[in-house]
Residue, then its C-alpha position, 0 to 999 in steps of 0.5 A: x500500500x502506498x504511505x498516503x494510503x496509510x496515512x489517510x486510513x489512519x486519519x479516518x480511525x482517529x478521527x472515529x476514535x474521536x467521534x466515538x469518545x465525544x458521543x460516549x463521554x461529551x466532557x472532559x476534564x478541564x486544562x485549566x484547573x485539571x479536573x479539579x475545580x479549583x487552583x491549588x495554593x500553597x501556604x506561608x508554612x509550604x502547605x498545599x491549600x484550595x485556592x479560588x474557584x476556576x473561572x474557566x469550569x465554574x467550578x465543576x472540573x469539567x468542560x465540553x469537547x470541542x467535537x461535542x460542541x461542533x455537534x451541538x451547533x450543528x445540531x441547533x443549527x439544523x433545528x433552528x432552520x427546519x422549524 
């Protein structure tokens, strides 16, 4: 088989791997605050302790895909124009 072959073959199965994990799991943890929902900080006595609630999640820990959110502009795009 030729490489562009193979590399458009291995596109395709990323990019399934990536429609299926954005059906069967829509948010993920958040970059900003790594899933915890809020910043770590750390203490004069060089203790770790919670800091500020995360501005990004809203102190949830978890964000929408951007997959996910391309589906759900479609979606309500395409409601939104046969209504």
């Amino acid at each position: 088989m030729s490489p562009a072959l193979l590399t458009i073959g291995f596109l395709l199965a990323v990019t399934f791997c990536y429609i299926g994990l954005c059906a069967a799991s829509p948010f993920g943890d958040c970059r900003k605050c790594r899933g915890w929902g809020f910043a770590m900080k750390i203490d004069r006595r060089g203790r770790t302790k919670r800091g500020k609630d995360c501005r990004r999640c809203k102190a949830t820990g978890k964000r929408i895909r951007v997959g996910r959110h391309l589906y759900n502009v479609a979606a309500r795009l395409h409601r939104d124009g046969t209504r």
